[in-house]
N, C-alpha and C positions, 0 to 999 in steps of 0.2 A: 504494500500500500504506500507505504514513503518514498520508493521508484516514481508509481505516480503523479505525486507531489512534485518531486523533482525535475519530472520529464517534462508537466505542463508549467513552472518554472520556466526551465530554461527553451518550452517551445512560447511561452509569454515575452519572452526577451528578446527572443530571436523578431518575432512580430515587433516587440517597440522600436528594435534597430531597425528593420522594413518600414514602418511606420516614418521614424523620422528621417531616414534617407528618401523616401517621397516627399516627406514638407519641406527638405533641403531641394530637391527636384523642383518642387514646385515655387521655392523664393528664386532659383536659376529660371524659369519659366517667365516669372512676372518680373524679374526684372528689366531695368530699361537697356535697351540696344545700343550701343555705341555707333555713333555711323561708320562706313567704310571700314566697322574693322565685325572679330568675330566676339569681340569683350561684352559684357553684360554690370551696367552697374547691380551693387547689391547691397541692403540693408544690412550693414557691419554685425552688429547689434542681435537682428534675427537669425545672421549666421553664425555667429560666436556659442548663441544661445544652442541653437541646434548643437553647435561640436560638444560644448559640454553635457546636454544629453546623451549625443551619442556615446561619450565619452563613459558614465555612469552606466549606458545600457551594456556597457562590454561586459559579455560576460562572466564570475567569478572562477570559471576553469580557467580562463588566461593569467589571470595575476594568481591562482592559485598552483597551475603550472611554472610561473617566473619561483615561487616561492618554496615548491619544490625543487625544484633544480638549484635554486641557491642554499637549500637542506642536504642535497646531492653533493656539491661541494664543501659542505662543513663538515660532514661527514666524513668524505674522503679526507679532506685535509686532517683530521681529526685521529680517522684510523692511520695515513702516517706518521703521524706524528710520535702516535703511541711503535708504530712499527719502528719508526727508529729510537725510541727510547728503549726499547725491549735490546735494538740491533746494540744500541750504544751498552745497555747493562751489558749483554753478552759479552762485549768485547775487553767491558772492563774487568768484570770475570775471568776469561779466559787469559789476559793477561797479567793476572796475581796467579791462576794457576797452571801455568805455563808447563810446571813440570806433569800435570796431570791432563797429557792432551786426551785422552778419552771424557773427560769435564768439558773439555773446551769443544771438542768433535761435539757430544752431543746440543752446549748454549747455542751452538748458531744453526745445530740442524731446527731446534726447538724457535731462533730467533728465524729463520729462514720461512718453518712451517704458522708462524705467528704473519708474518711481512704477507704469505700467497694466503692465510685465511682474511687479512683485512684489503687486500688487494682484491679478490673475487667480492668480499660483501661489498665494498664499494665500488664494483663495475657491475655486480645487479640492481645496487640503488640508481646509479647512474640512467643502468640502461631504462630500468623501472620509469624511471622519469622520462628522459629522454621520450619516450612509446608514448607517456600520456599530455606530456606538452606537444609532440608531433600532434596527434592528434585533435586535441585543443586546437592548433595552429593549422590545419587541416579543412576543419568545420567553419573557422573563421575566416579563411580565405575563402571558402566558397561563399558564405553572406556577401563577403565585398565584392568577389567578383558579380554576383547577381547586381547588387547595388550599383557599382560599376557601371555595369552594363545599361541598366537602369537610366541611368546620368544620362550614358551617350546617349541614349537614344531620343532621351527630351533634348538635345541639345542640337543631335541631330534633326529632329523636327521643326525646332526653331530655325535653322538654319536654313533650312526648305523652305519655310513660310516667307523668309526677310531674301529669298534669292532674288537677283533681276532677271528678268528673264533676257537672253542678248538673243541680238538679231542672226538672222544665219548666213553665214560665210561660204564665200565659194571654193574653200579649202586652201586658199594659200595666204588667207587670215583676214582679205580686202570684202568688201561688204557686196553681194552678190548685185548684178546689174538691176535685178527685178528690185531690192531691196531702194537701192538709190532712188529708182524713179518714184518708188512710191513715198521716199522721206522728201522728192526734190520737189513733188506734186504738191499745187497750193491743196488748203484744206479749205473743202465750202463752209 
């Protein structure tokens, strides 16, 4: 039942990002045209507003993935640390008991077999992580690219609507004979 919760969660989120990536669409839409170029002014303000929405609606798997992966790192750094404190008692060991190299053979097999057990738990936190920020990272770039797309395509339309339309050429770019005499013809 808590899956549930969750899933409509984060398909609610997913909607508010959709949501307000159309009312950023649509303040690109209504704004005003710049002439002869492709610019759009825009309401600073209602844009700003929208980023920090959007900003909020990211969902908690992204910053909850950055925060794993920086748990992944403390960890690692953590297990070696402890692997070279182990490595360093060993060797201090070993060299007080120098004459007892069977003492010494076995600290650094012991300091050896400590180094490859904190080495493997910190390449499966690693990778543990790694899989689920991928992931995370995954699902969010398909939202943008839809959004993305989105954009173009109001923007594309716009562009459509403010085209001129030109006259047609007789292909060597000079304005076709037929074209002349009917701009050179008075108008009744």
């Amino acid at each position: 039942m808590g899956g549930a919760i969750i899933g409509a969660d984060q398909e609610g989120r997913a909607t508010d990002i959709i949501f307000l990536v159309e009312r950023l669409e649509s303040l690109v839409a209504a704004g005003k045209k710049l002439p002869l170029t492709n610019n759009v002014v825009l309401d600073q303000a209602a844009v700003l507003e929208l980023i920090d929405q959007l900003r909020t609606a990211v969902p908690d798997e992204v910053r909850q993935a950055k925060r794993i992966t920086e748990e992944a790192g403390r960890i690692t750094d953590h297990a070696r640390e402890e692997a070279d404190a182990v490595i360093a008692r060993a060797q201090e060991q070993a060299a007080q008991m120098l004459e007892e190299r069977e003492l010494v053979r076995m600290a650094q097999q012991r300091a050896g077999e400590i180094l490859d057990t904190a080495n493997q738990e910190a390449a499966e936190v690693r990778r543990g992580a790694d899989e689920y920020a991928a992931g995370v990272l995954i699902r969010l770039e398909g939202e943008c690219i839809k959004a993305l797309t989105s954009i173009k395509r109001g923007i594309d339309m716009l562009d459509e609507r403010h085209q001129v339309p030109r006259p047609p050429t007789d292909g060597t770019g000079a304005l076709s004979v037929e074209t002349e005499a009917t701009e050179a013809a008075p108008t009744p």
